[in-house]
C-alpha positions in Angstrom: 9.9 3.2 14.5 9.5 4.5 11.5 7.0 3.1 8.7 6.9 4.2 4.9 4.0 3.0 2.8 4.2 3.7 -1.3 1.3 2.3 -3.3 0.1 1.6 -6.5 3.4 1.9 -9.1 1.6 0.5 -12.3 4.6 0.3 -13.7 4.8 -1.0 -16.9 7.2 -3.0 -19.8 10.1 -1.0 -21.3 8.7 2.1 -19.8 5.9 2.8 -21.6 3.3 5.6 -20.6 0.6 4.3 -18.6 -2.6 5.0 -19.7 -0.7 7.0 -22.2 0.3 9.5 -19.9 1.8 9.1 -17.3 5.8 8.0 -16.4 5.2 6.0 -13.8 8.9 4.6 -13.7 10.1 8.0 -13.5 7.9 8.4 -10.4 8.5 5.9 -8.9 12.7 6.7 -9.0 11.8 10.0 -7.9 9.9 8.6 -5.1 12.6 6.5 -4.1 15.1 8.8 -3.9 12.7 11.0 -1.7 12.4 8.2 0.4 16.2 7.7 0.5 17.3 11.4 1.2 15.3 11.2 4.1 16.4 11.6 7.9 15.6 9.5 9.9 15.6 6.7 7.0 12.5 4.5 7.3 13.2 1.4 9.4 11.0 -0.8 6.4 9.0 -0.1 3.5 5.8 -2.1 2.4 4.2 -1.4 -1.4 0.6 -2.3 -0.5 -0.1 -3.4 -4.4 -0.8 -2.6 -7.9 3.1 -3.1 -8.2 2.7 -3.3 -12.2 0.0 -2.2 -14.4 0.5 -5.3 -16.7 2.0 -8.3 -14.9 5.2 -9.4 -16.8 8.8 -10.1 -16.7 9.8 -7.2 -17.8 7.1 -4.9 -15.5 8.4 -6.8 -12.4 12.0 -6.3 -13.4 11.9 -2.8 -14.0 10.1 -3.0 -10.3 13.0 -4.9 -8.5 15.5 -2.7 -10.3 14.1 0.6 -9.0 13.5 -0.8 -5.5 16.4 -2.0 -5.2 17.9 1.5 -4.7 16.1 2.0 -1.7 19.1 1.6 1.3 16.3 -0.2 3.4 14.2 -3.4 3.3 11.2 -3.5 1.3 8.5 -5.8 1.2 5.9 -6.4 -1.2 2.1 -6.9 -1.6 -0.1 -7.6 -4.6 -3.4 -5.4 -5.9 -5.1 -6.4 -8.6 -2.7 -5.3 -11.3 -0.5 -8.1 -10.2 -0.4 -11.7 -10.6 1.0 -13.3 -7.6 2.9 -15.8 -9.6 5.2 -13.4 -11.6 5.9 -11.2 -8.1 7.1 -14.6 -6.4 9.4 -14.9 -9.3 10.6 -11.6 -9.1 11.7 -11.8 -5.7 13.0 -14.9 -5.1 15.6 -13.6 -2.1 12.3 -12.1 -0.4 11.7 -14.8 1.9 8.6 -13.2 3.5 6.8 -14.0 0.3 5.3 -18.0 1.0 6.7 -19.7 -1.7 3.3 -22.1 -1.0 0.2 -21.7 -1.1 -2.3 -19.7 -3.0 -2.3 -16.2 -1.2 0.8 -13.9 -0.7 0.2 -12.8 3.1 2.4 -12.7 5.9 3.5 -11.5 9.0 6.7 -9.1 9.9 7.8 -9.3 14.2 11.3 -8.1 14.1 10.2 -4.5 15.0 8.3 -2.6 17.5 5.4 -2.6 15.5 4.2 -5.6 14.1 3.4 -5.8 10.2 0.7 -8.4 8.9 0.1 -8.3 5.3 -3.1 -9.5 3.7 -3.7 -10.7 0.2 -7.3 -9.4 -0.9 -6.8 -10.4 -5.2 -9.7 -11.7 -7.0 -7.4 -13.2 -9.8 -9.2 -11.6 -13.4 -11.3 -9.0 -10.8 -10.6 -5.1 -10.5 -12.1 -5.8 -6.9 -11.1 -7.4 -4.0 -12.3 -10.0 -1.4 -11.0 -11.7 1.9 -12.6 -15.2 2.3 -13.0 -17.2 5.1 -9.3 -18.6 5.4 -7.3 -14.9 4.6 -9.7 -13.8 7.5 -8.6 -16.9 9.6 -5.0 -16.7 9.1 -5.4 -13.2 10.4 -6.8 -13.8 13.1 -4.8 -16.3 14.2 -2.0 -14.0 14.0 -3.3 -11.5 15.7 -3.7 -13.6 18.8 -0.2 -14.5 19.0 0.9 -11.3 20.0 -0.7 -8.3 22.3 2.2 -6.2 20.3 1.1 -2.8 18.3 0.1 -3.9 14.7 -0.4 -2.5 11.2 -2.6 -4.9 8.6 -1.7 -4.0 5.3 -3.8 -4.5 2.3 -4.5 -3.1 -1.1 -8.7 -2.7 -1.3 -9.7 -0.5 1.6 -12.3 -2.4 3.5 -14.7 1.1 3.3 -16.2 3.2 0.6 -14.9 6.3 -0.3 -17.4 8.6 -2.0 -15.2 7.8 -5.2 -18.1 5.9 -7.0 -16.0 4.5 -9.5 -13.7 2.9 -7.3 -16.0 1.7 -4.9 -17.6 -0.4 -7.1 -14.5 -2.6 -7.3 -14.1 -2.2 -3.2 -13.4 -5.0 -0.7 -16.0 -8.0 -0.3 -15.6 -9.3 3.1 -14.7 -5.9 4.9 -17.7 -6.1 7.4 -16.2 -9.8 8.6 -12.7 -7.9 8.8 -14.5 -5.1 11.5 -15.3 -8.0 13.1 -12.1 -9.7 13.7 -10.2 -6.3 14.2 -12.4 -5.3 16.6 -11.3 -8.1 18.8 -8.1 -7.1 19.0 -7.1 -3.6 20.4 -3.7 -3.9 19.4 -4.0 -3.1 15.7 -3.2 0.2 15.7 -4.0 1.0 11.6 -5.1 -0.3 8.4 -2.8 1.1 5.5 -4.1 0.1 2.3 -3.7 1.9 -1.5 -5.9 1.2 -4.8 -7.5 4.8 -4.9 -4.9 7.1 -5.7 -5.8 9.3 -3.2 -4.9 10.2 0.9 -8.1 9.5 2.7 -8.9 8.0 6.2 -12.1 6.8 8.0 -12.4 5.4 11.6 -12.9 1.0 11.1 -13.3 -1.7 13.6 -12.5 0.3 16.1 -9.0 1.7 14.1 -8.2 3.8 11.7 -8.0 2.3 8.3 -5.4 5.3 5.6 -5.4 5.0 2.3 -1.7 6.0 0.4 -1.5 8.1 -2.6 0.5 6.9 -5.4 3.5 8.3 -6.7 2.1 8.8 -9.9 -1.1 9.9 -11.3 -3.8 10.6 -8.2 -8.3 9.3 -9.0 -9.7 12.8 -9.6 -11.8 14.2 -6.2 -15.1 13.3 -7.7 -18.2 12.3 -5.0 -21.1 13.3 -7.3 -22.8 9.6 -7.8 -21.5 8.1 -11.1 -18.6 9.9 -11.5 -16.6 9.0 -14.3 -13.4 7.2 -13.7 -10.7 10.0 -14.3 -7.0 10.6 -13.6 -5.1 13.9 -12.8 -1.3 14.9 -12.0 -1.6 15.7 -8.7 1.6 16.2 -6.5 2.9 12.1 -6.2 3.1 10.9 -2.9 3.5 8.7 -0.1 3.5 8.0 3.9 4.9 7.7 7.1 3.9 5.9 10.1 5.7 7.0 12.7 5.1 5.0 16.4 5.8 7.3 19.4 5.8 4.7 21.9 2.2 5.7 22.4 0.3 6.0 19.5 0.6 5.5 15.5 1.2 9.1 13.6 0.3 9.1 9.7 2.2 11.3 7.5 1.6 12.7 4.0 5.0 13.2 2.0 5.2 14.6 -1.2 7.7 13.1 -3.9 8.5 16.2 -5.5 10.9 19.1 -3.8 9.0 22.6 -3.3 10.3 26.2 -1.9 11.8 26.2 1.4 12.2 25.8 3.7 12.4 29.1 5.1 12.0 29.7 9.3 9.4 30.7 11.0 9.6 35.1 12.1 7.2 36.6 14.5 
């Protein structure tokens, strides 16, 4: 099975610049054709938030019209650009999405590895949370099935060294070590929100963030470091499962040299 994970979009209305800078529609249909020229095609992908920079209409529009070019099914999570309201209405047809209650998280069983998606949006907040009932619906998924498991979420549940961005980080990641810990199955935590490829070991796992296929956070680890973007090479992953174990890839959106073989 193959997984692709693309994060953080911020697209935005008739395809203005976001930020003032940066073409994130025009990423993102570079991305997707990436994505679609590739062999072996994905099985699924999941957008693990920050779908739109400015939740409207027209942002989420734009979004389903782009998407909807990938020959594969996509599903959807919100980040803290979004407003769960507008992405429901978006993607009616997507029925994954609960059309109920007040967080967008659900699970995915119809492949070998099992996807559970988690909503951690603070409507208003650039940070994230997971209460007491997102941490119970997990974990009352995750004991209905021993199978191999990816959570999905937007806020990575550890600090980075990115100052900046850690300081609008996950509330309630310790509680999540200690459900995920219980459960050996869950083979990774993919998550986006910091622009940047970076993994750490987590309850026992190992939780990736994705880069976006736009702008990338500048590297910056001294203390304070002011909140900066750059035009690093867009991007995205692949989690392949070999039967055995879950393999995280780094792809780049844009075409480079090569390839050329290998000579002694």
């Amino acid at each position: 099975m193959l997984l692709g994970q693309i994060s953080d979009l911020h697209l935005t209305p008739m395809r203005r610049l976001a930020y003032g800078v940066v073409d994130t529609a025009g990423c993102l249909e570079r991305c997707v054709q990436r994505i679609a020229s590739l062999d072996p095609l994905p099985d699924l992908v999941i957008a693990t938030g920050d779908l739109v920079d400015t939740p409207s209409a027209q942002s989420y529009g734009l979004l389903r019209e782009i998407l909807a070019k990938l020959p594969l099914p996509v599903y959807v999570l919100p980040g803290n650009h979004d407003d769960r309201r507008s992405l429901r209405a978006a993607f009616p047809d997507h029925r994954y999405l609960p059309r109920e209650g007040e967080f967008l998280q659900y699970s995915i069983d119809e492949y070998p590895v099992r996807l559970l998606a988690l909503d951690t949006v603070i409507p208003g907040q650039a940070g994230g949370t997971l209460c007491a009932q997102r941490l119970h619906w997990l974990e009352q998924r995750l004991a209905e099935s021993d199978a191999p498991t990816v959570i999905a979420l937007h806020h990575p549940p550890f600090r980075t060294g990115i100052d900046h961005m850690d300081q609008m980080g996950l509330d309630g990641a310790s509680l999540l070590a200690q459900v995920v810990r219980r459960f050996p199955q869950v083979q990774r935590i993919v998550c986006g929100h910091v622009h940047r490829p970076i993994q750490a070991l987590f309850g026992g796992t190992l939780a990736s963030i994705c880069p976006s296929p736009a702008h990338q956070v500048v590297l910056d680890l001294h203390p304070a470091g002011a909140a900066r973007l750059i035009m690093e090479p867009g991007a995205f992953q692949l989690h392949l499962w070999t039967g055995e174990a879950l393999v995280t890839h780094t792809a780049y959106v844009d075409t480079y040299d090569g390839p050329y073989p290998f000579h002694d």
